[in-house]
C-alpha positions in Angstrom: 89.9 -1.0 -45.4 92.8 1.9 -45.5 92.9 3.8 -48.6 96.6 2.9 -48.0 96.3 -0.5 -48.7 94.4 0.2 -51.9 96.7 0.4 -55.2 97.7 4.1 -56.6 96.8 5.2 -60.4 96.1 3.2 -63.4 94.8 -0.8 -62.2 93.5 -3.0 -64.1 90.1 -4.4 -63.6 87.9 -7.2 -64.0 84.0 -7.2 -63.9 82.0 -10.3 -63.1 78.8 -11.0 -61.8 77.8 -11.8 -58.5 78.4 -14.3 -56.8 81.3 -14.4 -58.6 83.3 -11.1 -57.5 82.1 -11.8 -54.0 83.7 -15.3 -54.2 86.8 -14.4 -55.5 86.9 -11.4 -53.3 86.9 -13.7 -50.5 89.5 -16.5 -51.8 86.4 -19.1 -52.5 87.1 -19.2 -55.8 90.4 -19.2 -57.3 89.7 -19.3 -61.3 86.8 -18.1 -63.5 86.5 -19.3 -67.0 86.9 -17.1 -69.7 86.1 -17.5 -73.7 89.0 -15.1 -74.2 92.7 -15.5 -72.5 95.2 -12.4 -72.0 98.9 -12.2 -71.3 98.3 -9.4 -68.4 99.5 -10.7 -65.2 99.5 -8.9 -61.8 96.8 -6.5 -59.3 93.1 -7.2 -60.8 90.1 -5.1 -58.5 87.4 -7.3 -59.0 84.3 -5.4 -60.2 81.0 -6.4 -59.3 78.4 -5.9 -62.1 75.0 -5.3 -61.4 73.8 -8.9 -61.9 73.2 -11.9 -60.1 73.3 -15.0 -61.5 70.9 -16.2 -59.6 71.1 -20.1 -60.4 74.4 -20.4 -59.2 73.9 -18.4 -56.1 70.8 -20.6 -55.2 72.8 -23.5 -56.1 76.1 -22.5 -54.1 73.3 -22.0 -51.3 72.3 -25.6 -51.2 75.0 -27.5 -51.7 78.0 -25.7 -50.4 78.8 -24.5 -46.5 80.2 -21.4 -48.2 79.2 -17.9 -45.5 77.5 -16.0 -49.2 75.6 -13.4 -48.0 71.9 -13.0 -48.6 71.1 -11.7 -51.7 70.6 -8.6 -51.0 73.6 -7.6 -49.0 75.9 -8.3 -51.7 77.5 -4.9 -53.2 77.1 -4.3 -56.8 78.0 -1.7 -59.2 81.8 -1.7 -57.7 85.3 -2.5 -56.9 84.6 -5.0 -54.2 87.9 -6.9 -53.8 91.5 -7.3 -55.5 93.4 -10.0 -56.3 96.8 -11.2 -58.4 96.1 -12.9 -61.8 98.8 -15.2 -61.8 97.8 -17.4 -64.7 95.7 -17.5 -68.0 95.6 -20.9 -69.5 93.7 -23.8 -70.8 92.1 -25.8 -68.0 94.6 -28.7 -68.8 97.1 -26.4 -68.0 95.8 -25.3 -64.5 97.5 -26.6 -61.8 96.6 -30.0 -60.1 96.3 -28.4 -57.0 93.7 -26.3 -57.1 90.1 -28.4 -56.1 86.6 -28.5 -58.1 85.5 -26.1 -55.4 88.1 -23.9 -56.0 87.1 -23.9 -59.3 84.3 -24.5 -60.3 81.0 -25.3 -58.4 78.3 -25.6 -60.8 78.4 -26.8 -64.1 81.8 -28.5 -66.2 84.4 -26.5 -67.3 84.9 -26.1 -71.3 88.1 -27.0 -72.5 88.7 -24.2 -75.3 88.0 -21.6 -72.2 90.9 -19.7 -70.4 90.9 -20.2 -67.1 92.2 -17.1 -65.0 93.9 -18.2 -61.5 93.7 -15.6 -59.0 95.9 -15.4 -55.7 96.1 -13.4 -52.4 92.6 -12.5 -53.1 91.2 -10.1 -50.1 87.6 -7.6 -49.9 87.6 -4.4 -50.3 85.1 -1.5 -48.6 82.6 -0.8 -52.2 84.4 1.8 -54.5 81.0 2.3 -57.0 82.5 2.8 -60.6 81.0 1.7 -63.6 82.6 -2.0 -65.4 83.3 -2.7 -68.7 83.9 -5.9 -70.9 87.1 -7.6 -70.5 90.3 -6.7 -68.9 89.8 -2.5 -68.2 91.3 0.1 -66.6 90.3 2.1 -63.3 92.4 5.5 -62.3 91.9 4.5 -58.4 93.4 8.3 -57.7 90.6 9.3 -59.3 88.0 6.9 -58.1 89.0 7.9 -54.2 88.8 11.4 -54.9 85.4 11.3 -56.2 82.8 11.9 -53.1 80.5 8.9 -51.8 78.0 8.1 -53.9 75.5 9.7 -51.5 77.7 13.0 -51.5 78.2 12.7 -55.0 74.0 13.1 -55.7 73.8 16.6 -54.1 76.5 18.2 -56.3 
């Protein structure tokens, strides 16, 4: 991915575990339910954490033909994707449009949760930063000048 296809300064940022950020990296999964709502609307990177949840992945595994990859080659401890938060609302309130699997593939869906509706969703090359709870801030000037992580253990 060019760094010139990659948004400038101050983004917001969202941090989930995997599979999740790979999912909605990759435009398999269009909202993730929240136990908090926000009025932000606009870019998101999606963050991968450092956890798996590893129930879901097996389950997605068995029951869906979606390409995840193994276990292993998923990227953590990153920006791995971006994608436009275009709604925060009560899962009544989400639009008829969007499918169970778009939503939600394991489990039911609490109705005093948020649901957060992502769009144009699309990977990005790893960018390792740390993630925070909730709706934070990366300075992606910053993060790109920072050398590769391998670089970045010699200095």
């Amino acid at each position: 991915m060019t760094s010139n296809l990659l948004p400038k300064g101050i983004t917001k940022a969202l941090s989930l575990k995997q599979p999740y950020a790979w999912l909605i990296a990759n435009g398999y999964l269009l909202v993730d339910d929240r136990t908090w709502g926000t009025p932000y609307r606009g870019p998101v990177l999606i963050h991968a954490s450092k956890g798996l949840y590893e129930v879901y992945y097996d389950y997605l595994k068995l029951h869906t033909d979606i390409p995840l990859p193994a276990k292993d080659k998923l990227e953590y401890g990153g920006v791995v994707g971006i994608a436009n938060l275009v709604l925060c609302c009560r899962p009544g309130a989400i639009p008829k449009s969007i499918s169970h699997q778009q939503r939600n593939h394991f489990g039911g869906i609490h109705q005093e949760y948020f649901g957060f509706l992502f769009e144009q969703a699309r990977p990005l090359a790893l960018l390792p930063c740390r993630g925070k709870l909730g709706i934070f801030e990366i300075d992606m000037d910053e993060l790109l000048a920072a050398p590769p992580a391998a670089q970045a253990e010699l200095f």
